[in-house]
C-alpha positions, -999 to 999 in steps of 0.1 A, spaced: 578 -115 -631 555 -142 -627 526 -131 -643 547 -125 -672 562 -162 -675 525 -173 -673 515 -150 -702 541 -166 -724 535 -201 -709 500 -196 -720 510 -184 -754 532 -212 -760 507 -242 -751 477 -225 -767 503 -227 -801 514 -261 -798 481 -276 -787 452 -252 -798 423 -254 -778 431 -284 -761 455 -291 -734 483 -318 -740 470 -355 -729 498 -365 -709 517 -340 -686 546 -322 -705 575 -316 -687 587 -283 -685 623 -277 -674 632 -240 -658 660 -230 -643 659 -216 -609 648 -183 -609 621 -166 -583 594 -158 -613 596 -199 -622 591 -215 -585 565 -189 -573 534 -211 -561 514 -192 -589 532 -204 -617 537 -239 -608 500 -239 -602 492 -226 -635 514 -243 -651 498 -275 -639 464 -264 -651 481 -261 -687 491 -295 -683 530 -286 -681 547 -306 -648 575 -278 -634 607 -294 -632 638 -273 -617 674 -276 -631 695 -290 -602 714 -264 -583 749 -266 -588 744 -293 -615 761 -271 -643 753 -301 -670 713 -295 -664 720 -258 -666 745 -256 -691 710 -271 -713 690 -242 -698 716 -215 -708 727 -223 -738 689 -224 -749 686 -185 -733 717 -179 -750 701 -190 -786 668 -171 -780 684 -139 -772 710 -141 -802 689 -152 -827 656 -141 -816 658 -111 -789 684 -92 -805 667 -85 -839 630 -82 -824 612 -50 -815 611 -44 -778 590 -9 -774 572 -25 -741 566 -54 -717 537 -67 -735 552 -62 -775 581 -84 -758 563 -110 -742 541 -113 -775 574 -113 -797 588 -141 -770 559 -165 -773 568 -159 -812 599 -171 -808 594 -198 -788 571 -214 -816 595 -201 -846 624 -220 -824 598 -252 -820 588 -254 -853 618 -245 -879 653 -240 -860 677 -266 -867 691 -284 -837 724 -300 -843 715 -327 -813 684 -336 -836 699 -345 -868 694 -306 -875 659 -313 -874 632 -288 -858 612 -303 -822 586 -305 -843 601 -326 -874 619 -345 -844 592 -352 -828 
């Protein structure tokens, strides 16, 4: 749900930027699910200094990028985590997300991490 995505949303920005928001907007790509265009999120996401972008519909190139990154996070993250309930999970996500950001090798980066790519 929404207020879930906005939990880990939250998570995820205060890791990367600490106490402070990001200077610029930071674009954030979602796919087209109800919990990522609800009003609320965009909103929020705003306030976090994210800008809400959409993947095209029926652009299977934007959301091939989308999936195969769901498809990552559930195999190498998701599978082996503990998932006793909704908040352990969404805790255990925004983990991920950072562990993913910070030291998982990317073969379209030189199999550098976001982080060392950036």
């Amino acid at each position: 749900n929404s207020e879930t995505v906005q939990d880990v949303m939250l998570g995820a920005v205060e890791r990367r930027f600490g106490n402070d928001l990001p200077s610029s907007p930071v674009e954030w790509l979602t796919d087209n699910g109800s919990c990522y265009r609800a009003n609320e999120t965009r909103q929020f996401a705003r306030m976090l200094g994210l800008e809400p972008k959409n993947t095209a519909v029926r652009r299977p190139e934007s959301n091939g990028i989308a999936e195969s990154f769901v498809k990552t996070i559930k195999r190498d993250y998701i599978s082996i985590m503990p998932k006793p309930d909704g908040l352990t999970a969404a805790k255990n996500l925004a983990e991920a997300f950072e562990h993913y950001n910070e030291w998982h090798p990317h073969s379209a980066l030189g199999y550098r991490s976001p982080r060392e790519y950036l």
